[in-house]
C-alpha positions in Angstrom: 91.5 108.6 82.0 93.6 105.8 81.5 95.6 104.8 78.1 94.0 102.5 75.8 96.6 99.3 74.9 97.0 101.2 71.7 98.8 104.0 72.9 101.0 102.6 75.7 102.1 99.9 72.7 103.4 103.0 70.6 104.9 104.4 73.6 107.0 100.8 74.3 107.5 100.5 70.7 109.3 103.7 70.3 111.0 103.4 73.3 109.0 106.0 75.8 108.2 103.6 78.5 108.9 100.1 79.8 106.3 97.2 80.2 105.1 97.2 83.4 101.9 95.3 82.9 103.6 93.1 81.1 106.0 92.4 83.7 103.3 93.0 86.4 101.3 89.8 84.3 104.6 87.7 84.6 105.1 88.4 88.5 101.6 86.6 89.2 102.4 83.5 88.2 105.2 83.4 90.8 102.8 85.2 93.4 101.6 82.5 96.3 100.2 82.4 99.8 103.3 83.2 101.4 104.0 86.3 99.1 100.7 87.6 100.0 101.3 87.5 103.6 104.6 88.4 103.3 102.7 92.0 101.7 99.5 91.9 104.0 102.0 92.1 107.2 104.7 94.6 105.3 101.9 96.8 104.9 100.5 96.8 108.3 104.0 97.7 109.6 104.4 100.4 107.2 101.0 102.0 108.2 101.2 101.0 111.9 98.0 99.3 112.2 96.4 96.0 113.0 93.6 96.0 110.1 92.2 98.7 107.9 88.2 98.5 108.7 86.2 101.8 107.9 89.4 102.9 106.2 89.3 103.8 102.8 92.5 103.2 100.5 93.6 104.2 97.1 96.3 102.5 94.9 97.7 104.5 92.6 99.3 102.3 90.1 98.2 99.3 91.1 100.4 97.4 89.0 100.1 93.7 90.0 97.1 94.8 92.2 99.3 92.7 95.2 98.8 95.7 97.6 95.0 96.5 96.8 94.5 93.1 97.6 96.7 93.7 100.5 94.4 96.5 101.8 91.5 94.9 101.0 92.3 91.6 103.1 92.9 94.2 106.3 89.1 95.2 105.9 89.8 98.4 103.5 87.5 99.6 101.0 89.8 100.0 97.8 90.0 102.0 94.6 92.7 100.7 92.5 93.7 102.6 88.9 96.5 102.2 86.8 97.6 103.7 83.6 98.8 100.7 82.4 95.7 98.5 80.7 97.5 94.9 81.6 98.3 96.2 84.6 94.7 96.9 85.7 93.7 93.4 84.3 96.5 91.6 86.9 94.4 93.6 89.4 91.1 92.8 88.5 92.4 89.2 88.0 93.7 88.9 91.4 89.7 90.3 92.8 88.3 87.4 90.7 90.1 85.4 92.5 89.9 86.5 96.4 87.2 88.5 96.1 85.1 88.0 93.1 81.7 89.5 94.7 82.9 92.7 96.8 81.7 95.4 96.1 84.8 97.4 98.5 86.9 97.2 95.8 86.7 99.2 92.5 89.3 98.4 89.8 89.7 100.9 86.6 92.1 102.4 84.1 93.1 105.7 85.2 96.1 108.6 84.8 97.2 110.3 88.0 98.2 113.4 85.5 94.7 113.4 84.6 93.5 116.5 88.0 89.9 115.9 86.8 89.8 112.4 86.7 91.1 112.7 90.4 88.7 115.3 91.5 86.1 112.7 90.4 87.5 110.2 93.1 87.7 112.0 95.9 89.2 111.7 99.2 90.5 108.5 100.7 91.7 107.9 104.3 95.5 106.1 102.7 96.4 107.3 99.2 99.4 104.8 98.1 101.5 104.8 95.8 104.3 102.9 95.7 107.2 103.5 92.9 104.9 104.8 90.5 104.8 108.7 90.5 108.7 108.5 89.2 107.4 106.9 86.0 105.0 109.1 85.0 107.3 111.3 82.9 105.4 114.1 85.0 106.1 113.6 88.5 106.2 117.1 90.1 103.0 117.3 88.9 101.6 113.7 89.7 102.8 114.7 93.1 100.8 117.8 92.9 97.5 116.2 91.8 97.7 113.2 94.5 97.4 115.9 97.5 93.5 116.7 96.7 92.6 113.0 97.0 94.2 112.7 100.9 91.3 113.5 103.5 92.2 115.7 106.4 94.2 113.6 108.6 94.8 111.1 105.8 97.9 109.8 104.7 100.0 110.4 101.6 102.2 107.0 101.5 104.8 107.1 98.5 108.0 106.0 97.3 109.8 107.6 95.1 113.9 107.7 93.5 116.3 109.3 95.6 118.4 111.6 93.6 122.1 110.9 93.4 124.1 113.2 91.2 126.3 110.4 88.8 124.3 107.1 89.5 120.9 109.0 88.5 122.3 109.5 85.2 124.0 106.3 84.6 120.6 104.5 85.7 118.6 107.0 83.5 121.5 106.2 80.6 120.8 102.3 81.0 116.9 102.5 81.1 116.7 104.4 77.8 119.0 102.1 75.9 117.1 98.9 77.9 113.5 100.5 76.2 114.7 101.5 72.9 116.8 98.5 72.0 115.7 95.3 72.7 118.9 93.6 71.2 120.4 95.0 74.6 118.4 93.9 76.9 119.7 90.5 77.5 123.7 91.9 78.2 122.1 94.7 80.1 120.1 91.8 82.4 123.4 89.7 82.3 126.0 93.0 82.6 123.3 94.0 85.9 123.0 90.7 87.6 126.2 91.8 89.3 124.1 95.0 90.9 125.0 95.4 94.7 121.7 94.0 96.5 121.9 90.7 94.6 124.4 89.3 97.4 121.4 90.0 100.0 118.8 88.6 97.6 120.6 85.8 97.5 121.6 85.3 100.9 117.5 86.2 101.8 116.9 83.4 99.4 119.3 80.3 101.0 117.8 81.7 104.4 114.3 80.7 103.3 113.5 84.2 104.1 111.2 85.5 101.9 111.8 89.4 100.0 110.3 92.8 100.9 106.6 93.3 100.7 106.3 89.6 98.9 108.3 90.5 95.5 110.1 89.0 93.4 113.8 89.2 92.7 113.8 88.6 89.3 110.8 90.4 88.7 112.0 93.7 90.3 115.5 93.5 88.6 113.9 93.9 85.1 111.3 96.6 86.7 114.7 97.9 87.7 116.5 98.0 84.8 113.6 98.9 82.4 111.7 101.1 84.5 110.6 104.3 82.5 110.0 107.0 82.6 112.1 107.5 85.3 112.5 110.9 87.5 114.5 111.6 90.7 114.2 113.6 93.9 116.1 114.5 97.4 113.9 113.8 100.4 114.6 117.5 101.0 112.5 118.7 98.2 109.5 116.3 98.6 109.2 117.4 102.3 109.8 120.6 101.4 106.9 120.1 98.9 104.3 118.8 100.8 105.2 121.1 104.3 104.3 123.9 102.1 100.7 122.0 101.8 100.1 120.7 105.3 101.7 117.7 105.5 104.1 116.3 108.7 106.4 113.6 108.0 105.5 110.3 109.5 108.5 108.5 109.0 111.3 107.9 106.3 113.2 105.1 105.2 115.9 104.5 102.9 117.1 101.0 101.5 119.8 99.2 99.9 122.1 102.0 98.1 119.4 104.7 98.7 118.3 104.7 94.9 114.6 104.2 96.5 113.1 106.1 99.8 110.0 105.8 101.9 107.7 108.6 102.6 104.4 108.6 104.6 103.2 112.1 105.6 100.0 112.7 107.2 98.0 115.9 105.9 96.6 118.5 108.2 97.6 116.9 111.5 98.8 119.9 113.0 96.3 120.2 115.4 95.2 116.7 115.7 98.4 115.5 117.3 101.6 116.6 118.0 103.9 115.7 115.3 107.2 113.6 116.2 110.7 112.8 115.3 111.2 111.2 111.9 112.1 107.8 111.7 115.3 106.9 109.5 116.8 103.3 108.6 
Protein backbone atom coordinates (compact mmCIF):
# COMPACT_ATOMS: atom_id res chain seq x y z
CA UNK A 1 0.00 0.00 0.00
CA UNK A 2 0.99 3.52 0.22
CA UNK A 3 3.64 5.19 2.76
CA UNK A 4 2.35 6.68 5.81
CA UNK A 5 3.66 10.63 6.28
CA UNK A 6 5.99 9.03 8.74
CA UNK A 7 8.10 7.23 6.49
CA UNK A 8 8.24 9.36 3.32
CA UNK A 9 9.38 12.34 6.09
CA UNK A 10 12.46 9.97 7.08
CA UNK A 11 13.09 9.33 3.51
CA UNK A 12 13.14 13.46 2.74
CA UNK A 13 14.93 14.01 5.85
CA UNK A 14 17.79 11.81 5.03
CA UNK A 15 17.92 12.77 1.75
CA UNK A 16 16.16 9.53 -0.21
CA UNK A 17 13.55 11.49 -2.01
CA UNK A 18 12.29 14.94 -2.90
CA UNK A 19 8.94 16.50 -1.80
CA UNK A 20 6.57 15.99 -4.33
CA UNK A 21 3.39 16.40 -2.41
CA UNK A 22 4.72 19.13 -1.00
CA UNK A 23 5.41 20.71 -4.15
CA UNK A 24 2.33 19.11 -5.69
CA UNK A 25 0.31 21.26 -2.54
CA UNK A 26 2.12 24.46 -3.69
CA UNK A 27 1.29 24.06 -7.50
CA UNK A 28 -2.63 24.22 -6.62
CA UNK A 29 -2.66 27.42 -5.46
CA UNK A 30 -1.46 28.69 -8.88
CA UNK A 31 -3.80 26.01 -10.68
CA UNK A 32 -7.02 28.03 -12.42
CA UNK A 33 -9.63 27.54 -15.06
CA UNK A 34 -7.37 28.08 -17.83
CA UNK A 35 -4.72 25.57 -16.52
CA UNK A 36 -7.35 23.02 -16.34
CA UNK A 37 -8.29 23.35 -19.85
CA UNK A 38 -5.10 23.86 -20.90
CA UNK A 39 -4.69 19.87 -19.32
CA UNK A 40 -8.29 18.61 -20.33
CA UNK A 41 -7.42 19.42 -24.15
CA UNK A 42 -3.50 18.22 -23.81
CA UNK A 43 -4.84 15.09 -22.78
CA UNK A 44 -7.35 14.57 -25.43
CA UNK A 45 -4.60 15.18 -28.03
CA UNK A 46 -2.28 12.87 -26.39
CA UNK A 47 -4.98 10.05 -26.31
CA UNK A 48 -6.67 11.05 -29.61
CA UNK A 49 -10.11 11.22 -28.41
CA UNK A 50 -13.00 13.61 -28.01
CA UNK A 51 -14.14 12.48 -24.43
CA UNK A 52 -13.45 9.48 -22.34
CA UNK A 53 -17.27 7.99 -21.56
CA UNK A 54 -17.30 4.16 -20.65
CA UNK A 55 -13.51 4.41 -20.39
CA UNK A 56 -11.91 3.57 -17.45
CA UNK A 57 -8.57 5.38 -16.35
CA UNK A 58 -5.90 4.97 -13.88
CA UNK A 59 -3.45 7.62 -12.52
CA UNK A 60 -0.58 6.37 -11.28
CA UNK A 61 0.99 8.99 -9.23
CA UNK A 62 -1.50 11.26 -9.18
CA UNK A 63 0.47 13.91 -7.75
CA UNK A 64 -1.57 17.15 -7.95
CA UNK A 65 -4.56 14.94 -9.08
CA UNK A 66 -4.63 17.79 -12.29
CA UNK A 67 -4.91 14.84 -14.80
CA UNK A 68 -7.51 12.51 -12.78
CA UNK A 69 -9.48 15.45 -12.76
CA UNK A 70 -8.64 15.83 -16.30
CA UNK A 71 -9.95 12.28 -17.12
CA UNK A 72 -12.65 12.58 -15.07
CA UNK A 73 -14.12 15.95 -16.79
CA UNK A 74 -13.86 13.81 -20.38
CA UNK A 75 -16.50 11.35 -18.78
CA UNK A 76 -13.76 8.70 -17.34
CA UNK A 77 -14.30 6.71 -14.44
CA UNK A 78 -10.93 7.25 -12.43
CA UNK A 79 -8.75 5.44 -9.85
CA UNK A 80 -6.13 7.79 -8.67
CA UNK A 81 -3.12 6.43 -6.07
CA UNK A 82 -0.05 8.00 -5.10
CA UNK A 83 2.71 7.06 -2.84
CA UNK A 84 3.03 10.21 -1.65
CA UNK A 85 0.31 10.94 1.37
CA UNK A 86 0.07 14.96 0.50
CA UNK A 87 0.04 14.19 -2.81
CA UNK A 88 -3.15 12.01 -2.58
CA UNK A 89 -4.74 14.80 -0.35
CA UNK A 90 -4.12 17.62 -3.45
CA UNK A 91 -6.12 14.91 -5.25
CA UNK A 92 -8.78 14.28 -3.13
CA UNK A 93 -8.83 18.11 -2.63
CA UNK A 94 -9.25 18.95 -6.15
CA UNK A 95 -12.59 16.03 -6.16
CA UNK A 96 -14.06 18.05 -3.25
CA UNK A 97 -14.05 20.72 -5.26
CA UNK A 98 -15.36 19.63 -8.87
CA UNK A 99 -16.70 16.67 -7.96
CA UNK A 100 -17.45 16.25 -4.39
CA UNK A 101 -20.42 13.53 -4.87
CA UNK A 102 -19.01 11.10 -7.76
CA UNK A 103 -18.76 8.15 -7.13
CA UNK A 104 -16.40 7.59 -10.81
CA UNK A 105 -13.61 8.65 -9.07
CA UNK A 106 -11.69 6.72 -6.27
CA UNK A 107 -8.72 8.45 -4.62
CA UNK A 108 -6.20 6.31 -2.22
CA UNK A 109 -2.60 5.99 -1.11
CA UNK A 110 -0.95 3.34 -3.05
CA UNK A 111 2.72 1.93 -4.23
CA UNK A 112 3.09 0.84 -7.80
CA UNK A 113 6.03 -1.58 -6.43
CA UNK A 114 3.46 -3.05 -4.30
CA UNK A 115 2.26 -6.37 -7.47
CA UNK A 116 -0.45 -7.22 -4.97
CA UNK A 117 -1.87 -4.15 -4.31
CA UNK A 118 -2.14 -3.87 -8.18
CA UNK A 119 -3.58 -7.20 -8.71
CA UNK A 120 -6.29 -5.83 -6.38
CA UNK A 121 -7.22 -3.00 -8.94
CA UNK A 122 -7.45 -4.53 -11.89
CA UNK A 123 -7.60 -3.64 -15.43
CA UNK A 124 -8.27 -0.19 -16.69
CA UNK A 125 -8.99 0.84 -20.35
CA UNK A 126 -5.85 3.99 -19.98
CA UNK A 127 -3.26 3.24 -17.33
CA UNK A 128 -1.25 6.78 -16.93
CA UNK A 129 1.46 7.61 -15.61
CA UNK A 130 3.13 10.48 -16.29
CA UNK A 131 6.91 11.12 -14.85
CA UNK A 132 6.42 8.97 -12.05
CA UNK A 133 7.80 5.39 -12.66
CA UNK A 134 11.49 7.13 -12.80
CA UNK A 135 11.12 8.14 -9.16
CA UNK A 136 10.29 5.11 -7.76
CA UNK A 137 13.91 4.06 -6.98
CA UNK A 138 12.56 0.70 -8.67
CA UNK A 139 11.54 1.48 -12.07
CA UNK A 140 12.29 -1.65 -14.20
CA UNK A 141 10.14 -3.16 -11.87
CA UNK A 142 7.27 -0.49 -11.57
CA UNK A 143 7.30 -0.86 -15.28
CA UNK A 144 6.89 -4.52 -14.88
CA UNK A 145 3.96 -4.38 -12.40
CA UNK A 146 1.93 -1.64 -14.44
CA UNK A 147 1.49 -4.13 -17.48
CA UNK A 148 -1.16 -6.47 -15.51
CA UNK A 149 -3.39 -3.49 -14.87
CA UNK A 150 -3.71 -2.56 -19.01
CA UNK A 151 -6.93 -4.48 -20.41
CA UNK A 152 -6.50 -6.12 -23.79
CA UNK A 153 -6.50 -3.37 -26.15
CA UNK A 154 -5.80 -0.79 -23.39
CA UNK A 155 -3.29 1.56 -23.32
CA UNK A 156 -0.08 1.95 -21.28
CA UNK A 157 0.59 5.93 -21.43
CA UNK A 158 3.98 6.88 -19.64
CA UNK A 159 6.74 9.21 -19.57
CA UNK A 160 9.69 8.51 -18.47
CA UNK A 161 13.81 10.09 -18.53
CA UNK A 162 15.60 9.59 -21.63
CA UNK A 163 18.99 8.30 -20.92
CA UNK A 164 21.94 10.51 -21.94
CA UNK A 165 25.33 9.21 -21.01
CA UNK A 166 27.09 12.70 -19.21
CA UNK A 167 23.92 14.83 -18.60
CA UNK A 168 22.13 11.75 -16.68
CA UNK A 169 24.83 11.78 -14.30
CA UNK A 170 25.30 15.45 -13.81
CA UNK A 171 21.41 15.69 -13.33
CA UNK A 172 21.52 12.54 -10.94
CA UNK A 173 24.77 14.50 -9.19
CA UNK A 174 22.59 17.77 -8.69
CA UNK A 175 19.40 16.00 -7.41
CA UNK A 176 21.20 14.19 -4.55
CA UNK A 177 23.01 17.22 -3.31
CA UNK A 178 19.43 19.37 -3.93
CA UNK A 179 17.78 16.43 -1.35
CA UNK A 180 20.40 16.02 1.07
CA UNK A 181 21.46 19.60 1.64
CA UNK A 182 19.02 22.08 1.93
CA UNK A 183 21.68 24.92 2.42
CA UNK A 184 22.11 24.30 -1.48
CA UNK A 185 19.12 24.45 -2.64
CA UNK A 186 18.67 28.11 -3.14
CA UNK A 187 22.25 28.45 -5.51
CA UNK A 188 21.24 25.25 -7.10
CA UNK A 189 17.53 27.12 -7.96
CA UNK A 190 19.58 30.32 -8.73
CA UNK A 191 22.81 28.45 -10.56
CA UNK A 192 19.66 26.41 -12.68
CA UNK A 193 17.48 29.26 -13.67
CA UNK A 194 19.85 29.60 -16.49
CA UNK A 195 18.63 25.84 -17.73
CA UNK A 196 18.03 25.78 -21.58
CA UNK A 197 14.06 25.73 -21.82
CA UNK A 198 13.76 28.82 -19.68
CA UNK A 199 14.15 31.12 -22.85
CA UNK A 200 10.85 29.29 -24.25
CA UNK A 201 9.19 29.47 -20.93
CA UNK A 202 9.69 32.76 -21.01
CA UNK A 203 8.92 33.69 -24.37
CA UNK A 204 5.49 31.18 -23.89
CA UNK A 205 4.92 33.47 -21.04
CA UNK A 206 5.08 37.23 -22.82
CA UNK A 207 2.97 35.41 -25.61
CA UNK A 208 0.08 34.90 -23.17
CA UNK A 209 0.42 31.38 -24.17
CA UNK A 210 -0.10 29.22 -21.51
CA UNK A 211 2.63 25.89 -20.69
CA UNK A 212 2.32 22.17 -21.57
CA UNK A 213 -0.56 20.27 -20.03
CA UNK A 214 -1.44 23.45 -17.68
CA UNK A 215 1.94 23.45 -15.51
CA UNK A 216 3.72 25.63 -13.97
CA UNK A 217 7.18 26.90 -14.68
CA UNK A 218 8.33 27.41 -11.44
CA UNK A 219 6.70 24.52 -10.08
CA UNK A 220 8.30 22.09 -12.56
CA UNK A 221 11.82 23.71 -12.30
CA UNK A 222 12.02 22.59 -8.58
CA UNK A 223 10.21 19.07 -9.48
CA UNK A 224 13.20 19.33 -11.91
CA UNK A 225 15.90 19.92 -9.89
CA UNK A 226 14.81 17.92 -6.77
CA UNK A 227 13.17 15.16 -8.35
CA UNK A 228 14.26 11.80 -6.65
CA UNK A 229 14.71 9.07 -7.04
CA UNK A 230 15.53 9.44 -10.33
CA UNK A 231 16.28 6.60 -13.06
CA UNK A 232 16.88 6.73 -16.86
CA UNK A 233 16.18 4.79 -19.96
CA UNK A 234 16.69 4.73 -24.03
CA UNK A 235 13.33 4.48 -25.85
CA UNK A 236 15.05 1.42 -27.25
CA UNK A 237 14.86 -0.53 -24.13
CA UNK A 238 11.36 0.42 -23.01
CA UNK A 239 10.02 -0.71 -26.54
CA UNK A 240 12.03 -3.43 -26.42
CA UNK A 241 10.41 -4.10 -22.92
CA UNK A 242 7.06 -3.98 -23.58
CA UNK A 243 7.21 -5.71 -27.41
CA UNK A 244 8.41 -8.67 -25.60
CA UNK A 245 4.80 -8.41 -23.68
CA UNK A 246 2.39 -7.47 -26.48
CA UNK A 247 2.59 -4.03 -26.73
CA UNK A 248 2.74 -1.73 -30.27
CA UNK A 249 3.97 1.65 -30.03
CA UNK A 250 1.31 4.27 -30.56
CA UNK A 251 3.42 7.21 -30.87
CA UNK A 252 6.59 8.81 -29.32
CA UNK A 253 7.58 12.13 -28.58
CA UNK A 254 10.54 13.79 -27.28
CA UNK A 255 10.79 17.52 -25.92
CA UNK A 256 13.04 20.21 -25.13
CA UNK A 257 16.68 18.64 -24.77
CA UNK A 258 15.21 15.05 -24.77
CA UNK A 259 15.82 14.64 -20.90
CA UNK A 260 11.89 13.57 -20.94
CA UNK A 261 10.00 11.21 -23.73
CA UNK A 262 6.50 10.23 -24.52
CA UNK A 263 5.34 6.73 -24.76
CA UNK A 264 1.76 5.41 -25.40
CA UNK A 265 1.63 1.71 -26.46
CA UNK A 266 -1.39 -0.19 -26.82
CA UNK A 267 -1.33 -3.84 -25.42
CA UNK A 268 -2.50 -6.80 -27.50
CA UNK A 269 -3.52 -4.98 -30.58
CA UNK A 270 -2.04 -7.24 -32.96
CA UNK A 271 -4.98 -8.50 -34.25
CA UNK A 272 -7.34 -5.74 -33.51
CA UNK A 273 -5.71 -3.32 -35.95
CA UNK A 274 -2.92 -3.03 -38.01
CA UNK A 275 -0.28 -1.24 -36.12
CA UNK A 276 1.38 1.98 -37.88
CA UNK A 277 4.35 4.16 -38.18
CA UNK A 278 5.48 5.81 -34.98
CA UNK A 279 5.13 9.27 -34.54
CA UNK A 280 8.30 11.41 -33.61
CA UNK A 281 8.61 15.28 -32.69
Amino acid sequence: MGATMTQVADEITNGRRFEFGRNWYNFLTVLDEDRLQHAVDSLKAMLRVDDLHNKTFLDIGSGSGLFSLAARKLGARVHSFDYDPQSVACTRALKQRYFPESTDWLIEEGSVLDADYLRRLGQFDIVYSWGVLHHTGAMWQALENVDGNVSKNGKLFIALYNYQPLTSKYWTHVKRLYNKYSILRPPIIFIHLLYPALPSYILKYVQGRKLPRGMSFWYDHLDWLGGYPFEVSTPKQIFDFYREKGYRLDQIKTVGDGTDAMNMCSRNCREASRPGPASVY
